[in-house]
C-alpha positions in Angstrom: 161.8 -59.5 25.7 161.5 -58.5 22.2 162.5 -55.0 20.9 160.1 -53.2 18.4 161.4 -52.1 15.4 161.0 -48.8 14.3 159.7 -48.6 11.0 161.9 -46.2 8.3 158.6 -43.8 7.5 158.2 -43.3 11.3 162.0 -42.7 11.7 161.8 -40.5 9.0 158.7 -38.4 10.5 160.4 -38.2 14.2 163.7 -36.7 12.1 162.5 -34.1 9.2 158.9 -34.2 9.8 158.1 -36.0 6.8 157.5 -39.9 6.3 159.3 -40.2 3.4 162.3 -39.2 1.4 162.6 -37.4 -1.9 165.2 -37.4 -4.4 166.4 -33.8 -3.8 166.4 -34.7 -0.2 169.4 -37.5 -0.5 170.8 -35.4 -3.2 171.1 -32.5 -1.1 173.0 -34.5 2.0 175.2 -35.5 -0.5 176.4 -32.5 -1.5 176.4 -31.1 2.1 175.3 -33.0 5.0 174.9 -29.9 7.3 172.9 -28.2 4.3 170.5 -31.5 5.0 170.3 -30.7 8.2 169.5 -26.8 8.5 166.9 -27.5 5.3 165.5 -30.6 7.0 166.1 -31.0 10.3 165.9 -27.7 11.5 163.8 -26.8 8.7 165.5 -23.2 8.6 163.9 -20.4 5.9 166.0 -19.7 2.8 167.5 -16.7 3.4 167.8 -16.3 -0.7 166.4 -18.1 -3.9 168.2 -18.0 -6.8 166.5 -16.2 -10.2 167.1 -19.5 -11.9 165.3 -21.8 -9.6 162.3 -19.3 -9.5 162.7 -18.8 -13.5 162.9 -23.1 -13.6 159.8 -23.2 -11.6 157.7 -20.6 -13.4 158.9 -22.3 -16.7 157.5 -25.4 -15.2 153.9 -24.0 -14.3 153.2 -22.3 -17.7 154.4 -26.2 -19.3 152.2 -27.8 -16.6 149.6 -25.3 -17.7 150.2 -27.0 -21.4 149.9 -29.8 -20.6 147.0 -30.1 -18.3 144.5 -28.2 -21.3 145.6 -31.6 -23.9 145.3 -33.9 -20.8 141.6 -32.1 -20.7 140.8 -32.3 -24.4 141.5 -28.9 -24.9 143.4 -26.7 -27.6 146.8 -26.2 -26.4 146.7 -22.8 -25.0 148.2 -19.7 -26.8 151.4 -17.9 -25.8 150.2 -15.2 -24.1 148.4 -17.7 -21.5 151.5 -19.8 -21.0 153.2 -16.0 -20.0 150.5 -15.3 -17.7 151.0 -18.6 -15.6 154.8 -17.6 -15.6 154.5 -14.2 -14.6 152.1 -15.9 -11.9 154.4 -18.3 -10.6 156.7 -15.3 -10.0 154.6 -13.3 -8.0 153.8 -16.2 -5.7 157.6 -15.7 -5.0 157.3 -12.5 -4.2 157.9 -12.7 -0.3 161.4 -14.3 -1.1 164.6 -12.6 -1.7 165.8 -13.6 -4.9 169.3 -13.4 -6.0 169.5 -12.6 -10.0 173.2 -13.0 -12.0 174.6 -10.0 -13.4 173.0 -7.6 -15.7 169.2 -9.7 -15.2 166.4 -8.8 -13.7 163.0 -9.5 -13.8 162.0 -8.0 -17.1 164.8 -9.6 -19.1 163.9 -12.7 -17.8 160.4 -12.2 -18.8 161.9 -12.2 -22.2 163.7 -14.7 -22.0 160.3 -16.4 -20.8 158.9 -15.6 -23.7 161.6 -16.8 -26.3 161.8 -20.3 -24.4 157.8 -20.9 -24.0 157.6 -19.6 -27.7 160.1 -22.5 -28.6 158.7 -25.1 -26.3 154.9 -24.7 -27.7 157.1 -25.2 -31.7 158.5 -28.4 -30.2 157.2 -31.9 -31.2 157.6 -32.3 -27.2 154.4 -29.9 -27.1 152.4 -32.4 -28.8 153.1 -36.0 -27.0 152.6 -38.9 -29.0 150.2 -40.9 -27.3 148.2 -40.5 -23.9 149.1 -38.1 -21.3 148.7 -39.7 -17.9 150.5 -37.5 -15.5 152.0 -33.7 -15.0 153.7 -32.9 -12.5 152.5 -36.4 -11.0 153.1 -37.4 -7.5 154.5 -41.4 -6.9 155.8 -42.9 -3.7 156.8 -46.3 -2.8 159.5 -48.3 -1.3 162.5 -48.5 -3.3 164.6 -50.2 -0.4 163.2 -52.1 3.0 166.6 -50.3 4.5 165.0 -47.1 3.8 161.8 -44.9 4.0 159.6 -44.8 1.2 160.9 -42.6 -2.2 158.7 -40.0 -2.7 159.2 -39.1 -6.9 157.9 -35.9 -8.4 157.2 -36.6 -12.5 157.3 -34.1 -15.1 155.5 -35.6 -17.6 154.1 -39.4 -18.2 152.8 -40.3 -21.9 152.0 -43.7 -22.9 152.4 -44.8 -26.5 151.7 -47.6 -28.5 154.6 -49.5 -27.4 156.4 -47.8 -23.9 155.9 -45.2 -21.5 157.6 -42.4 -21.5 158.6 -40.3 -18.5 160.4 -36.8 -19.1 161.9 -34.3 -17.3 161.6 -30.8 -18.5 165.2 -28.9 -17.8 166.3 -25.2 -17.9 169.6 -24.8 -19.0 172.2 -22.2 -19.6 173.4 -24.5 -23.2 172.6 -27.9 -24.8 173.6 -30.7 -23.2 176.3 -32.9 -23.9 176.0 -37.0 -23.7 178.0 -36.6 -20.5 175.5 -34.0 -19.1 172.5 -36.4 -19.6 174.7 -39.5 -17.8 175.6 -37.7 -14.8 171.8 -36.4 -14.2 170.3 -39.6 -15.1 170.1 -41.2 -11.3 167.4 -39.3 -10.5 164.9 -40.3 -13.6 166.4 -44.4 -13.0 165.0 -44.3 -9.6 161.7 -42.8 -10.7 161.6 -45.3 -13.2 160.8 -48.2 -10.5 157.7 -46.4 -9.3 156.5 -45.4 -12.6 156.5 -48.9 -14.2 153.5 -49.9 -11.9 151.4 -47.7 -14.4 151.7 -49.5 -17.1 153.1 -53.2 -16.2 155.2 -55.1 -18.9 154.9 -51.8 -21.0 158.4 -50.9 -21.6 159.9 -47.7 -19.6 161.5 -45.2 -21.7 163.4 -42.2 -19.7 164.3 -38.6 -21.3 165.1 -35.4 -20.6 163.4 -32.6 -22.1 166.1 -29.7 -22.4 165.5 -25.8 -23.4 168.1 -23.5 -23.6 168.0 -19.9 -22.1 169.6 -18.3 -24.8 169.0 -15.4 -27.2 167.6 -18.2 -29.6 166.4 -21.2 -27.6 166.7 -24.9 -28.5 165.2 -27.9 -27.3 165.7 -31.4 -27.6 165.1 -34.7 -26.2 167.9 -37.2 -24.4 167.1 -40.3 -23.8 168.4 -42.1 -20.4 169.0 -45.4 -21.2 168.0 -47.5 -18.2 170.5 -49.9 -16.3 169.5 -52.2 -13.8 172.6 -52.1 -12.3 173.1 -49.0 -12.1 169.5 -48.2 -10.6 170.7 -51.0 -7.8 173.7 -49.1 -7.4 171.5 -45.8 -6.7 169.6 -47.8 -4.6 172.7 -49.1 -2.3 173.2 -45.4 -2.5 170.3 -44.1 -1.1 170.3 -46.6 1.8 174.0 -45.0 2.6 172.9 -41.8 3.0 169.6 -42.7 4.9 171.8 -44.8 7.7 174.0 -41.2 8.2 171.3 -39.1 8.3 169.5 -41.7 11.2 173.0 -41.6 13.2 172.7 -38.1 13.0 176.2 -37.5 11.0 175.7 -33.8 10.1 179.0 -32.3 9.2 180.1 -29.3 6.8 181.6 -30.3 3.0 182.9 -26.7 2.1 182.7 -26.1 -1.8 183.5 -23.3 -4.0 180.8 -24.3 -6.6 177.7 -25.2 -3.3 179.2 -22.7 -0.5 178.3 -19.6 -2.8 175.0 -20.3 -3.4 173.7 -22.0 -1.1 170.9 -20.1 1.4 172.4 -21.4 4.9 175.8 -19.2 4.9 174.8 -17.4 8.4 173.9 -20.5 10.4 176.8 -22.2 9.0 179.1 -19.5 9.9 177.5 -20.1 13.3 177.5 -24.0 13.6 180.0 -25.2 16.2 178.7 -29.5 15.8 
């Protein structure tokens, strides 16, 4: 008698409640398998945020906010707009308990908001060359039979004349170094097979968008050259991490740099396997 199969998606759903996986997702077992589990499996609350993710996120909406008036045919909007959707985004976080570094709080990050939107609207990234045809755009397909579908979260999609370009728009304490950009790159050469169905045999062309939060903000573009071996290796990767996760091998990977922030200390403290 013949055995059905369970598909991946359905595997997935019966696991973490979700038919899919997401970048952050694998990213997040790798760092810490039991941090997977509490965030996905048990699908525990955060017991802390911290200020940079919400200031990274609020950063994002006022961009996305940008974006979406060109997209519309409209004039970009002014800065006090942009500060509005930020200060927005941090009131929908209101209900969390954030966790802010030394000497910041809410106001000085509001002015830091304002120095990095004021430099992000005098970028050439502000204006894309060419046709806007996704923020903050949605993709999913499969990447791997092994695997349940990928589901990709895109910053920003443009196609010019020649290629498409897919950015990702970064936060970050100083500029990035070449070595910075090639150790964050998986992420963008993965997205990169879903995003080439928008525009088949247009070329792909992959970048990160960086601002610095500094008392003068910069930003500049770095491209990600794209390797296909390198995006099989991610895929071999992914499949990896997907057949621990279905066997259920949860485990603790203690770290100085992940244990001290990461919002599950309690219930680890409590975990006995």
């Amino acid at each position: 008698m013949s055995v059905a199969i369970r598909d991946p998606n359905q595997t997935a759903e019966a696991l973490i409640g979700r038919d899919y996986l997401s970048y952050s997702a694998v990213n997040t077992y790798r760092q810490c398998p039991l941090r997977f589990y509490f965030r996905y499996v048990e699908q525990l609350p955060e017991e802390v945020v911290s200020s940079s993710l919400v200031f990274g996120g609020a950063i994002h909406s006022a961009a996305e906010h940008h974006f979406n008036e060109l997209m519309a045919g409209n004039p970009a909007p002014d800065l006090d707009t942009l500060l509005a959707v930020y200060q927005d985004a941090w009131r929908d976080r209101e209900r969390d308990q954030v966790r802010f570094c030394k000497n910041e709080t809410i106001d000085t990050l509001g002015s830091l908001a304002e120095r990095v939107l004021t430099t992000f609207q005098a970028s050439d990234f502000a204006i894309p060359d060419g046709q806007v045809l996704g923020i903050e755009e949605e993709l999913r397909g499969k990447i791997s039979d092994e695997t349940p579908e990928l589901l990709a979260r895109v910053d920003l999609i443009v196609e010019a004349d020649d290629e498409l370009v897919v950015t990702d728009l970064k936060t970050a304490k100083s500029r990035w170094s070449d070595k910075q950009v090639d150790s964050s790159a998986d992420q963008l050469l993965l997205y990169s097979e879903l995003v080439k169905e928008l525009a088949p045999g247009k070329p792909v062309k992959l970048q990160f968008a960086v601002v610095t939060k500094a008392k003068t903000p910069v930003l500049t573009c770095h491209a990600a050259p794209i390797d296909s071996h390198r995006v099989a290796r991610i895929k071999k990767t992914f499949e990896q991490v997907w057949q621990a996760i279905e066997s259920g091998n949860f485990y603790p990977a203690p770290s100085p740099m992940n244990c001290a922030t990461c919002p599950f200390q309690e219930p680890c403290r409590r975990w006995q396997g």
